[in-house]
KENU-567202 format. One line per 5 residues: number of its first residue (from 1); their letters; for each residue x, y, z of N, C-alpha, C. Coordinates in steps of 0.05 Angstrom, whole numbers, plus 5000, padded with zeros to 4 digits. Layout:
// residues N
NUM) a) X,Y,Z,X,Y,Z,X,Y,Z | ...
***
This chain:
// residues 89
1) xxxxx) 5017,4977,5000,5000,5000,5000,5018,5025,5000 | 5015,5038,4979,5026,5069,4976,5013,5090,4985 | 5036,5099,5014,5022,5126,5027,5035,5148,5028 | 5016,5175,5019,5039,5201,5019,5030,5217,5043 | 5050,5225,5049,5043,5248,5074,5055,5278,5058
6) xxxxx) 5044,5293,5063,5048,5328,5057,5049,5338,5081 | 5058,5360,5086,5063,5382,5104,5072,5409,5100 | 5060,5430,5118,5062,5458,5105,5088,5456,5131 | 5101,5484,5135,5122,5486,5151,5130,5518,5148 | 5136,5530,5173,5144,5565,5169,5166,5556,5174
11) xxxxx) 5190,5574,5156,5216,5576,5154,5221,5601,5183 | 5242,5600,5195,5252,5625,5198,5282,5625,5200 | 5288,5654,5195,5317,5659,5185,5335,5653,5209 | 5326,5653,5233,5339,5650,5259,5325,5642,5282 | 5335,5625,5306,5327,5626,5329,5317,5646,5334
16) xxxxx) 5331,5666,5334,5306,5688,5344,5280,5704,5336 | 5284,5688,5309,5256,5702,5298,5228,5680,5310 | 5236,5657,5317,5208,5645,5327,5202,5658,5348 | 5172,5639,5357,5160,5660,5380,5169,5646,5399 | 5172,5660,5424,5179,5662,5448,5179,5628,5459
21) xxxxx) 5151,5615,5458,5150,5591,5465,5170,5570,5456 | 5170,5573,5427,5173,5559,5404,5210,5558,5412 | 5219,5584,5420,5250,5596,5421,5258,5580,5447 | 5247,5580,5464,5252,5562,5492,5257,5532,5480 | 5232,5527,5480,5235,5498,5469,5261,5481,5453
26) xxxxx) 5272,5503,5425,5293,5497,5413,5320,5504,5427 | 5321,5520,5451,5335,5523,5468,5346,5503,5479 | 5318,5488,5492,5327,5461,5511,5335,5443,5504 | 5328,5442,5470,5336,5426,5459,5368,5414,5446 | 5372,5434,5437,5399,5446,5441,5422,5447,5459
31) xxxxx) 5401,5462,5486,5425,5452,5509,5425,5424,5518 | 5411,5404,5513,5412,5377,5517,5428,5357,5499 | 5436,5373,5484,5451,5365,5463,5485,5368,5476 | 5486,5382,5495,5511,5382,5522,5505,5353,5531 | 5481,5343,5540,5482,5314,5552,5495,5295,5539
36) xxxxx) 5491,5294,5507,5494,5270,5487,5528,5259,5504 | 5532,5235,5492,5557,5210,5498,5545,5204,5473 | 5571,5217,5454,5567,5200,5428,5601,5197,5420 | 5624,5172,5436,5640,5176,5425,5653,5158,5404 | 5634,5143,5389,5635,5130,5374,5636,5139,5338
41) xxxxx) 5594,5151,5337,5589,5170,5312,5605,5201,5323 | 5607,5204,5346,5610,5238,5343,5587,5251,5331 | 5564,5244,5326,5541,5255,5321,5519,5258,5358 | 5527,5286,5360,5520,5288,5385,5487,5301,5379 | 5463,5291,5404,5428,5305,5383,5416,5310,5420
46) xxxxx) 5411,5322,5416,5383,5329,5435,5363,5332,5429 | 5337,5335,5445,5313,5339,5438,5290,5339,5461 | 5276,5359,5451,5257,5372,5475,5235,5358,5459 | 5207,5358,5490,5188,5365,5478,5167,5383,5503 | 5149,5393,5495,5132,5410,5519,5108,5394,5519
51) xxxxx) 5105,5397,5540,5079,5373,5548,5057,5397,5552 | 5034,5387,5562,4996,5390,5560,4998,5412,5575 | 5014,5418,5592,5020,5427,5623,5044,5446,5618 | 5066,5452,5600,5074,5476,5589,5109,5471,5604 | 5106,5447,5608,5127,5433,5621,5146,5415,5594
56) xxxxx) 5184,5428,5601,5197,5419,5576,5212,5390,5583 | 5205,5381,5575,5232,5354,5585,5253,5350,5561 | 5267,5339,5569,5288,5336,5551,5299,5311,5554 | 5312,5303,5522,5334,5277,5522,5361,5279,5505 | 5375,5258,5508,5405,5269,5484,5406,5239,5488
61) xxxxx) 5422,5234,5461,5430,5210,5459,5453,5195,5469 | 5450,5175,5474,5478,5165,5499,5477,5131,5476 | 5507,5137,5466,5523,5105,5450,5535,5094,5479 | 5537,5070,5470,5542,5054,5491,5557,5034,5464 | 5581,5019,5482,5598,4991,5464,5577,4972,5467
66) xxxxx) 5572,4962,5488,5554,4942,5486,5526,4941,5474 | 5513,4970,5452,5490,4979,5445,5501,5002,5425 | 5509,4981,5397,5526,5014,5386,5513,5030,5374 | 5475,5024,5373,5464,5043,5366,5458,5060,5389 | 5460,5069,5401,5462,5080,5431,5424,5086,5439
71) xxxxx) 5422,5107,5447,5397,5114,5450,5381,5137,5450 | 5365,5130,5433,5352,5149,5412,5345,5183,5436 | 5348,5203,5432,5339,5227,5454,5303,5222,5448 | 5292,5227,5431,5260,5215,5428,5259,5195,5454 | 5271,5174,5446,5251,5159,5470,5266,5168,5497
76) xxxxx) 5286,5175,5502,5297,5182,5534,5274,5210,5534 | 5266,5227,5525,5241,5243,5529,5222,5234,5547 | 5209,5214,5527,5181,5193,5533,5187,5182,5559 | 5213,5169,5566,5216,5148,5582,5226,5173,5605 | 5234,5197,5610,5239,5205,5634,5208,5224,5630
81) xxxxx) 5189,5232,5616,5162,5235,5627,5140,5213,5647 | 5144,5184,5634,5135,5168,5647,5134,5169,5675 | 5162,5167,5694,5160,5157,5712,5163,5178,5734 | 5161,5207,5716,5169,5228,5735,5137,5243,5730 | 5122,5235,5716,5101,5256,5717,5072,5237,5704
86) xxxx) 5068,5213,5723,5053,5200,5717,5027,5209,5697 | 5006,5233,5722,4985,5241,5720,4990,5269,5691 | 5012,5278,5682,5014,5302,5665,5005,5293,5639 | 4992,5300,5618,4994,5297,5593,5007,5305,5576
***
């Protein structure tokens, strides 16, 4: 089965031209990108997301020898909302 996805998207010329929320967000994301342990790829990533509740969490990716795909910052997000903020959406 052949499926297309489309999407519209605003460009901006700089961090600072987004809005205020938007600018935080890519902030934290960014600075979590200080967390990454990537000394394998040397491809170091972070990544935020803001939850229901206006609350940012953050993850970075961590390689490990024993796991040389290391671990993805997406799911360290997911997985440190779980057990720290049961009831939040």
């Amino acid at each position: 089965m052949k499926q297309e996805f489309r999407f519209t998207f605003d460009r901006y010329e700089s961090i600072d031209s987004l809005p205020e929320a938007d600018r935080c967000l890519a902030t934290a994301a960014e600075k979590a990108t200080e967390n990454s342990f990537a000394p394998y790829s040397r491809f170091r990533v972070g990544a935020a997301a803001r939850l229901a509740s206006g609350r940012i969490v953050t993850g970075a990716n961590i390689e490990s020898e024993v796991f040389p795909s290391g671990s993805a910052p997406n799911a360290r997000c997911s997985t440190t909302v779980r057990p720290t903020t049961p009831t939040t959406p």
